[in-house]
N, C-alpha and C positions, 0 to 999 in steps of 0.2 A: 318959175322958181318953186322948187315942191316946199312944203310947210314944215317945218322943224318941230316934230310931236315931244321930241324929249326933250325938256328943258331944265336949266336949274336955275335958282334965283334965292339969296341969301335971305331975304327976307319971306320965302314961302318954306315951309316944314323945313328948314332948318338947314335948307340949301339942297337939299336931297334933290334928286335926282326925281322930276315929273312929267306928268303929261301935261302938256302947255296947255293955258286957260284954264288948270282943274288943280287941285290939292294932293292929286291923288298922285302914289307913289310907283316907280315904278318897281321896286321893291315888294310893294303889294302885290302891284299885279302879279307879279309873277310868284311869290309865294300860292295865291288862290290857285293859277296854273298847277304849279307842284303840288297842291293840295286836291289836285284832280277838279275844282273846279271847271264848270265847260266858260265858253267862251261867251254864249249867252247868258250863262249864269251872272257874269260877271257887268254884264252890259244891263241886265235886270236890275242889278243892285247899284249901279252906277249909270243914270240912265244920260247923263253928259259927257257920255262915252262912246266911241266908236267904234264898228271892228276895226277898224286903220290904229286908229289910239289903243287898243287892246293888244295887236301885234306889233306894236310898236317896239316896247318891252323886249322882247324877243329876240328881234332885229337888233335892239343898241346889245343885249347881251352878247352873240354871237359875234357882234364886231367888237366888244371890247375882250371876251376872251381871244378872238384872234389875234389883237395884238398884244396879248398879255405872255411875260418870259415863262414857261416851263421849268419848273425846277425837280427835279425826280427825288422820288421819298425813296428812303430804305425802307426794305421789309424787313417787316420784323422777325427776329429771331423765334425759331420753333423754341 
């Protein structure tokens, strides 16, 4: 049975969305990501961190935008 890296729990940062065993969000992670942080950077500064737990983030993002509804924006007027 593989490990469940993303987890939530009401009683840890406020139910948010983490990497199991740790505090840490996965909201962050992926902010540092977009902030161009590298991957080691991030394992530096969190050093109870894995690359697995690093791309973990990633992975839930990708599946939860797949199944998320598309709803098309207007452009806007010139």
């Amino acid at each position: 049975m593989e490990k469940q890296l993303i987890v939530s729990n009401p009683n840890v940062m406020m139910g948010k969305l983490i990497v199991a065993g740790t505090r840490i969000t996965v909201e962050l992670i992926l902010e540092k990501l977009g902030a161009g942080e590298t991957i080691q950077q991030i394992l530096d500064a969190h050093p109870r961190l894995t690359r697995e737990a690093v791309l973990a983030p990633i992975a839930f993002a990708k599946e939860a935008l797949r199944a998320d509804v598309i709803y098309p924006v207007a452009e806007a007027a010139a």
